[in-house]
C-alpha positions in Angstrom: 82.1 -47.1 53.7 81.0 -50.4 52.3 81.6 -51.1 48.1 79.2 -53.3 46.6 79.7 -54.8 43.2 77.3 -54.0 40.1 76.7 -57.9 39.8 75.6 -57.9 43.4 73.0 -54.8 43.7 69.5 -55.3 43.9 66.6 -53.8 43.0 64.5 -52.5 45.7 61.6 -54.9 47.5 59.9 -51.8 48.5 58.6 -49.0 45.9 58.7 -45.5 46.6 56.3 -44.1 44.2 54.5 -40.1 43.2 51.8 -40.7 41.2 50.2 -37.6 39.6 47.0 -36.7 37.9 43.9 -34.2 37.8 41.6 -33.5 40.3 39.1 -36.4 40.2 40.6 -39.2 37.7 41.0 -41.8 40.3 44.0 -41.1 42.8 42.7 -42.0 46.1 40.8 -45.0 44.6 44.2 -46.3 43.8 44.5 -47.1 47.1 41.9 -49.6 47.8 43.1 -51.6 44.8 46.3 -52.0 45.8 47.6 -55.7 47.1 47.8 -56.2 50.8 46.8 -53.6 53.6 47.1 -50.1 53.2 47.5 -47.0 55.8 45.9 -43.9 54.1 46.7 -40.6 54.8 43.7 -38.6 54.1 44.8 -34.9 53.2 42.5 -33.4 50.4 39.2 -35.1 52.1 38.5 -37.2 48.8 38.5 -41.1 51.1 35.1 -41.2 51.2 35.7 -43.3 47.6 37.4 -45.8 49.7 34.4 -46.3 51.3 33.3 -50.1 51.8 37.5 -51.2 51.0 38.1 -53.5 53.8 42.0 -53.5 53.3 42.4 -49.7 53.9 42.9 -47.9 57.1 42.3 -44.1 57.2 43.9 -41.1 59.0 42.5 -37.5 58.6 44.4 -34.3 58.7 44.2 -32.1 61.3 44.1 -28.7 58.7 44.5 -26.3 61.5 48.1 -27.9 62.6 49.3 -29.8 59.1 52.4 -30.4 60.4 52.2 -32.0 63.5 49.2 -34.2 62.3 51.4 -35.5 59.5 54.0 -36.2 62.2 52.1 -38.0 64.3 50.7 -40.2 61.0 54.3 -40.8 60.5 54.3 -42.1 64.2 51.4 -44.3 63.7 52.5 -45.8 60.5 56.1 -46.7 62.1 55.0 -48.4 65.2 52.2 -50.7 63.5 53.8 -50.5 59.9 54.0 -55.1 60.3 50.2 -54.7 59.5 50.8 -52.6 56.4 52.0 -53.7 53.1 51.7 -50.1 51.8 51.4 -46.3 53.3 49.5 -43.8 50.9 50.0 -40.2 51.3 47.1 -38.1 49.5 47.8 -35.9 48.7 51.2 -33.6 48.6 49.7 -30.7 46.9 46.9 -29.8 49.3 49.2 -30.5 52.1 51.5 -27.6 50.9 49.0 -25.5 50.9 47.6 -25.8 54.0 51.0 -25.8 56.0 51.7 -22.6 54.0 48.2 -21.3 55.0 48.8 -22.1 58.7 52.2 -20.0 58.4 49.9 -17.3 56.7 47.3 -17.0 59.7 50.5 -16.4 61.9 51.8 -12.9 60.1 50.1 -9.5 60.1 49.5 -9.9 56.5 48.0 -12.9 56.1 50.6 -14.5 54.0 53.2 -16.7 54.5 56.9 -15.0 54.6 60.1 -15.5 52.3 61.4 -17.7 54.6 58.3 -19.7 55.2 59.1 -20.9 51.5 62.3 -22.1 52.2 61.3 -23.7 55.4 58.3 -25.9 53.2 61.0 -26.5 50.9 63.3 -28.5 53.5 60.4 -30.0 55.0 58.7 -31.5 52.3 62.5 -33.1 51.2 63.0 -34.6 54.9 58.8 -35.6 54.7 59.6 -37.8 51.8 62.7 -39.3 52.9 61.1 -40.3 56.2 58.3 -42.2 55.0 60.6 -43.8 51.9 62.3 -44.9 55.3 59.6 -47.2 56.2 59.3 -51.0 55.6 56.9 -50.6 53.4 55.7 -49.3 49.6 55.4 -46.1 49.7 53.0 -44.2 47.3 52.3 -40.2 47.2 50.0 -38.9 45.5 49.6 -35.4 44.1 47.7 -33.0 41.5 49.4 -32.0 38.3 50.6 -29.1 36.9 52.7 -27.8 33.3 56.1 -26.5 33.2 57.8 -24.6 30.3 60.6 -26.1 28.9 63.3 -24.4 27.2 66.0 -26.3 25.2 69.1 -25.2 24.2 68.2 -23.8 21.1 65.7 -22.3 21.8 62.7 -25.0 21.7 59.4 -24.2 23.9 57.1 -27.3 25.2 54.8 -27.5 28.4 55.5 -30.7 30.0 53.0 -32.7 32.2 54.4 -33.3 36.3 53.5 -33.5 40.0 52.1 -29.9 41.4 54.9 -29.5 43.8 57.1 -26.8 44.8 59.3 -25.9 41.4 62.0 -25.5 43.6 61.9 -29.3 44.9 59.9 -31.3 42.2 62.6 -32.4 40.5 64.7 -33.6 43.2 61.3 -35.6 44.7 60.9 -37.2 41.5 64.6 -38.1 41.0 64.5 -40.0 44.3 61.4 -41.9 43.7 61.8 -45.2 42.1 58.2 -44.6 40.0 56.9 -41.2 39.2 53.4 -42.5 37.4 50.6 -40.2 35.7 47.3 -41.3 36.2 45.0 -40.8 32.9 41.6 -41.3 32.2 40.4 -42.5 28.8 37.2 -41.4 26.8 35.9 -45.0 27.2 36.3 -44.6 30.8 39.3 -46.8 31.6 41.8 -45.4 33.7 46.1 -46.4 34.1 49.3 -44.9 34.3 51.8 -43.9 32.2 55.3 -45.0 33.7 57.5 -43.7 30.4 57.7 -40.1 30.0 58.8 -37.8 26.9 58.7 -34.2 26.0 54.9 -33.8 27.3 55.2 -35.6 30.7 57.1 -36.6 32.9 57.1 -40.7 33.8 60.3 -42.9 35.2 59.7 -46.6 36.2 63.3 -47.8 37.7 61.6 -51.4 38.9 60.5 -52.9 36.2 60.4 -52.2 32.2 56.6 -51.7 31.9 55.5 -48.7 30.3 52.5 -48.3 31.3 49.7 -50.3 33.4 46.0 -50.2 34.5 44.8 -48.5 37.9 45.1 -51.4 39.7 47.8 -53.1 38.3 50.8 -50.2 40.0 52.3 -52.8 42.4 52.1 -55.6 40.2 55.9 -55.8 39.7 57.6 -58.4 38.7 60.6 -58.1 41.3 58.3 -57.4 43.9 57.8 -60.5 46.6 54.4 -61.8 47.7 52.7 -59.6 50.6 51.2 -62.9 52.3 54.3 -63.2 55.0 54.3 -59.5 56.2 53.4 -60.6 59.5 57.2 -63.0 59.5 59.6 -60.3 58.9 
């Protein structure tokens, strides 16, 4: 075990983000505006917006076998990941779903069992932590969904966050440098918000922006230039 003093630490050169927002406000588009190339991981079907984005490469789910196709994306993106400034996973949500509906088609019931729960829950943790493992940035994308929150005396709010399993959301958002909502406004323009507070949850650990425009996300300050990917 190796100690490393405060003065000495670093801040990542690779973000790990979940970005979150409705169906429809922009997600996938995301990743054609992003700097350098990007490997997409086409989950939901929605990449047909990327269409005519010559920096983006797209996989497509297999949704009869969820699982193995993700693994075999995961294999892809690791042996050719010197092209790729950036892997985008779209989207988290939809791929719960249909690796809960494959365990489904498998029981007498038709739904998935306790322990099929459990099982997502440790998969989806190791999933995350496999691709954060990649030399690359590494951006997930899912729909959103309200929680209730309860304070200690007694104060109710709903609070914005990422539709994934409640058992697990907060421990995938606490290891991922940016956790970002995407919002649309009535004028049409669409950005993230990177603060949160009572209503959402936001966290930006690489930079102190706040918020920024859809295709502005990677455009941190403490981030290097993509031009020498090919030299590392």
């Amino acid at each position: 075990m190796e100690l490393t003093n405060g003065a000495q630490i670093t801040k990542s050169k690779k973000a790990h983000i979940i970005m979150y927002s409705k169906q429809g406000d922009g997600k996938t588009t995301v990743a054609g505006l992003l700097p350098g190339k990007t490997l997409v991981f086409d989950i939901d079907g929605t990449s047909q917006v990327l269409a005519g984005y010559e920096n983006v490469d797209v996989a497509k789910i297999d949704g009869e076998n969820p699982r193995e196709s993700i693994l075999k994306f995961y294999a892809i993106a690791k042996a050719n990941i010197k092209k790729y400034d950036n892997v985008f996973i779209d989207n988290l949500t939809h791929y719960q779903k249909l690796w809960l509906l494959q365990k489904g088609e498998k029981t007498k019931s038709g739904m998935p069992e306790l322990k099929d729960y459990a099982l997502l829950d440790n998969h989806l943790l190791k999933l995350v932590e496999t691709f954060n493992s990649l030399d690359a940035n590494i951006i997930f994308t899912s729909w959103e969904t309200t929680r209730e929150i309860i304070e200690e005396g007694g104060t109710k709010y709903n609070q914005f966050i990422p539709d994934i399993r409640d058992k697990i959301v907060n421990h995938i958002m606490g290891i991922e440098h940016v956790v970002a909502r995407l919002v649309k406004k009535a004028d049409g323009t669409r950005g993230f918000i990177l603060e949160g507070n009572q209503s959402m949850y936001a966290k930006n650990h690489l930079d102190d922006r706040n918020g920024c425009l859809q295709n502005e996300l990677l455009n941190i300050g403490s981030m290097p230039s993509t031009d020498n990917k090919e030299e590392k």
